[in-house]
C-alpha positions, 0 to 999 in steps of 0.5 A: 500500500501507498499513499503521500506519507508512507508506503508498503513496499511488498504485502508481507512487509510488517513495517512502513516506509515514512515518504515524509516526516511523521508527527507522533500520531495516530495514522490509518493502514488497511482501515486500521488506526495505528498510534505511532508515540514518536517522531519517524524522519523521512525514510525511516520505518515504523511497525504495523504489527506488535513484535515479541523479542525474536521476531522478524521484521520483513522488508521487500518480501524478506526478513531483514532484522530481528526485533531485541526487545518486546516492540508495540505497533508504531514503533520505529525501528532502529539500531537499538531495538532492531539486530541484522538478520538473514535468512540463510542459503541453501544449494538444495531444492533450488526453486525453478525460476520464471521470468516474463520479459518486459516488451521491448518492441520498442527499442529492437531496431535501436541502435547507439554510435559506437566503436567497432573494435576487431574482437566483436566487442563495440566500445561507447568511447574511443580511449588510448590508455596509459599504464604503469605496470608500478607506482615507481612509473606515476611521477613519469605518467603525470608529466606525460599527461600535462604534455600530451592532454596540453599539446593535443587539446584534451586540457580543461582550463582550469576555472579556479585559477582566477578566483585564487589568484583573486585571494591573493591580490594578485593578476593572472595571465589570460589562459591559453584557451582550450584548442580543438582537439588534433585527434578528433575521433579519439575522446581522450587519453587515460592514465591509471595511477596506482600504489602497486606492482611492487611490495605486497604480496605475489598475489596483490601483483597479480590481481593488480595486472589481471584487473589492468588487462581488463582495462587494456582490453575494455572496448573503449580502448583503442591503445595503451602506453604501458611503462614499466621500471624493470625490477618490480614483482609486476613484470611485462611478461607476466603482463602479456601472459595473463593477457593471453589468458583472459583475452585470446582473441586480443589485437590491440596496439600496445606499447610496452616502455622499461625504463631500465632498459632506456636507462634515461627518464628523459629518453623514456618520457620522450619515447613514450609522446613520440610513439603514442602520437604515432600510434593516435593517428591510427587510433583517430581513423576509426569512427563511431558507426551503429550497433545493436543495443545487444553489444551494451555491458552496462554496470550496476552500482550504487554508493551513498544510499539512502532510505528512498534508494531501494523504493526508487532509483534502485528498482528504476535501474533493475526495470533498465536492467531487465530492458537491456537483458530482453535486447540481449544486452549484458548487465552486471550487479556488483558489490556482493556484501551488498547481497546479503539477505537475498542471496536465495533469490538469487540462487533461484535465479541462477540459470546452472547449478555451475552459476549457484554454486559458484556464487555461493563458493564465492559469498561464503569465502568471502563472507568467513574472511570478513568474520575471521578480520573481526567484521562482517556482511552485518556492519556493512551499513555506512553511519549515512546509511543508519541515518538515512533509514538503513539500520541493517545490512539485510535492508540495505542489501534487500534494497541494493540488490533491486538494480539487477532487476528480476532477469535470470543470472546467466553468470557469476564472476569473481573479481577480475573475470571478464564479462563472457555471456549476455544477460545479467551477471554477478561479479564479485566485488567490494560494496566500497564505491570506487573499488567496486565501479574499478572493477565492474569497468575491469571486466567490461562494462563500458556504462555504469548506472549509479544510484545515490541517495546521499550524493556522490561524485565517482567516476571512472577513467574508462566507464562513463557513469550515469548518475542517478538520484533517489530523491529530488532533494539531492538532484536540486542540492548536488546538480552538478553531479547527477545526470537523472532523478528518480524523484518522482517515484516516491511522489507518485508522479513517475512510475518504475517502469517510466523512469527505467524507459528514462534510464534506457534512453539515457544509456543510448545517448552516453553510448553515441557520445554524450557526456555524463557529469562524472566525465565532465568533472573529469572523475577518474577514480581508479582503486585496486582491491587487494581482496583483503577485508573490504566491505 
């Protein structure tokens, strides 16, 4: 049930949602008075039934906490009186799962402007990257940068200058303006900054280079630069190696640089412009031309959620996911700490046995890891997620798990793992925003939707991300930030499916060129995760 102050978001649910502040009061549900004794914020829930301790409370159809003291009718729960509580997950007796897919009439003869890359693969940007195989390698890569986006016209002016100059009473020169770009057909130049390839451990070298290998070979790449020192555990053979594994069918233009063999910094960073440009003016003769809308790998991820996340901008997103599925596009759910509660759902949903029980392999390993560091799934709420109305993690989780949709899972992938078959996928990532969007880029996705109730700038270098707010309040406070606002939901204005529609239609443009906020802002955040305990 809804109205324009709270809502239910599924029958079996015992608590309401407050679409606005609630005075303490008396309010109706089903004909019947309930008297709530206390304040309930925007977001936040409140009980339609009397619990005993022990009880469950249910959220989206689930159970997602259990109550720690006797709670009367109208109480709100909160981190005092409720404790994190999920079902547990079983292989046995899978369910047989059945999905009727939405009508995409509409959108089968679509097509976006993409690049065409020799493998099959169609990328919605046209990047040439720069990796350094060791941290040792980023004080060259940034005077490679300053030279090639300056001399080639990639170079925002930086519109900050002027105003500090002002603080300090003194004149700035007029800046150079912006010049056309000498390579118009290649979008930009992309440099991957990093803390790794040396120190740590063995292990830590080489998720590092599979991940990287996944970044070479992204379909917005049409090149990369690498640079290498020479002595570090992340060596260029390796490298190549891992890249014969994951991509067999790889082509791509790649020129490798080892600054102990070149002995001189300067012969390096001089070898490195001179060789890129070379290979650029390549790069510049491919142009975007139509594809089908099957040729998408689109990324799902949220960050900075709050109590409208699930009921709004989430649920938006899984209807665009399931679009994209029906067209025999990829989509890919990342953030695993952020599935538990709903981890049967998705057992069910799996297509294989092979799929569920690598899915499981995956989330029990990774879960016991958390519990031996001293953490778990169940502290996984940021203290913006409990103030914003998301006390436990199973409520979190119930909700976050909405961006996939209700498609079939075709395919589970642990970190690293390249995206091999169309549908919805599962890669096993972190719930950390920046390390986990690292990821979903590393193993393909060109576009990556991110929800936000809370308002966050992330971007990646390769993957362009479309933001997407949960309430208008934030579109209206952080505008410069957000790309689409699934507001209207919660108001009764828009339905899911319209504004899923909206999400579609959004990823068509950003695929054919269009800019979103985060590439305006020039947010390239690049975070390796080192598989340690990060939730």
């Amino acid at each position: 049930m809804t109205n324009e102050r709270f809502l239910r978001i599924d029958g079996r649910d015992n608590v309401l949602v407050a679409l606005q502040d609630l005075k303490p009061g008396v309010v109706e549900v089903d004909g019947v008075a309930i008297d709530v004794p206390q304040p309930v914020p925007q977001k936040h829930k409140f009980l339609t039934e009397c619990l005993s301790k022990g009880d469950k409370i249910y959220m989206y159809g689930v159970p997602v906490g259990s109550a720690n003291e006797d709670l009367p009718i109208g109480t709100m729960i909160t981190i005092e009186n409720v404790t994190h509580f999920a079902d547990p997950i079983s292989l046995d007796n899978r369910k047989k799962y059945e999905w009727q897919a939405p009508d995409v009439s509409a959108w089968e003869e679509r097509t976006f402007q993409g690049y065409h890359r020799p493998d099959g693969k169609v990328g919605t940007a046209n990047y040439w990257l720069f990796i350094p195989l060791v941290f040792c390698e980023n004080r060259n890569l940034k005077v490679i940068e300053e030279t090639l986006k300056s001399s080639l016209g990639y170079k925002k002016p930086n519109e900050y200058l002027q105003y500090a100059h002002e603080l300090i009473g003194g004149v700035m020169e007029q800046e150079i303006p912006l010049r056309n770009r000498v390579f118009e057909n290649v979008d930009g130049i992309k440099f991957l900054y990093h803390d790794g390839g040396c120190g740590g451990t063995r292990g830590d070298a080489e998720t590092l280079l599979r991940l990287l290998a996944g970044y070479l070979q992204h379909p917005n790449v049409a090149g990369a630069t690498v640079l290498s020192l020479g002595c570090q555990h992340a060596q260029v053979q390796w490298f190549q190696e891992i890249q014969e594994e994951l991509y067999p069918q790889a082509s791509k233009p790649v020129i490798y640089l080892e600054q102990q063999v070149i002995q001189s910094e300067e012969k390096l960073i001089k070898k490195a412009i001179a060789d890129t440009i070379e290979q650029l003016k390549e790069a510049n003769q491919i142009e975007r031309k139509p594809a089908p809308l099957s040729k998408l790998v689109v990324g799902l991820e949220c960050g900075g959620s709050d109590g409208f996340s699930g009921i709004s901008a989430n649920p938006a997103v899984g209807y665009a996911s399931d679009l994209l599925v029906a067209l025999g596009a990829s989509t890919v759910l990342s953030e695993f700490p952020e599935l538990n509660g709903v981890e049967q759902d998705i057992i069910d949903r799996c297509t294989e046995d092979r799929v569920a029980e690598k899915f499981v392999d995956i989330q029990r390993a990774y879960e016991a890891q958390a519990k031996a560091a001293g953490s778990g799934f169940d502290m996984n709420p940021s203290p913006g997620n409990i103030k914003d109305g998301l006390i436990t993690d199973a409520i979190k989780s119930a909700g976050a798990a909405k961006k996939g949709g209700r498609a079939p899972v075709s395919d589970v992938l642990d970190y690293t793992e390249p995206v091999t078959r169309p549908g919805l996928n599962l890669l096993c990532t972190p719930g950390n925003d920046v390390e986990s969007t690292t990821g979903l880029a590393g193993s393909g996705a060109s576009i990556i939707l991110f929800t936000t109730g809370l308002g966050t700038p992330t971007g990646n270098p390769l993957a362009s991300v479309i933001k997407i707010s949960s309430n208008t309040s934030l579109r209206e406070r952080m505008s410069d930030i957000i790309d689409l606002d699934a507001g209207p939901i919660t108001r009764g204005e828009k339905n899911i499916e319209q504004v899923g529609e909206e999400i579609l239609e959004k990823i068509i443009a950003v695929a054919s060129g269009e800019k979103t906020k985060a590439m305006d802002l020039e947010q390239n955040d690049f975070i390796l995760w080192k598989r340690g305990v990060s939730l």
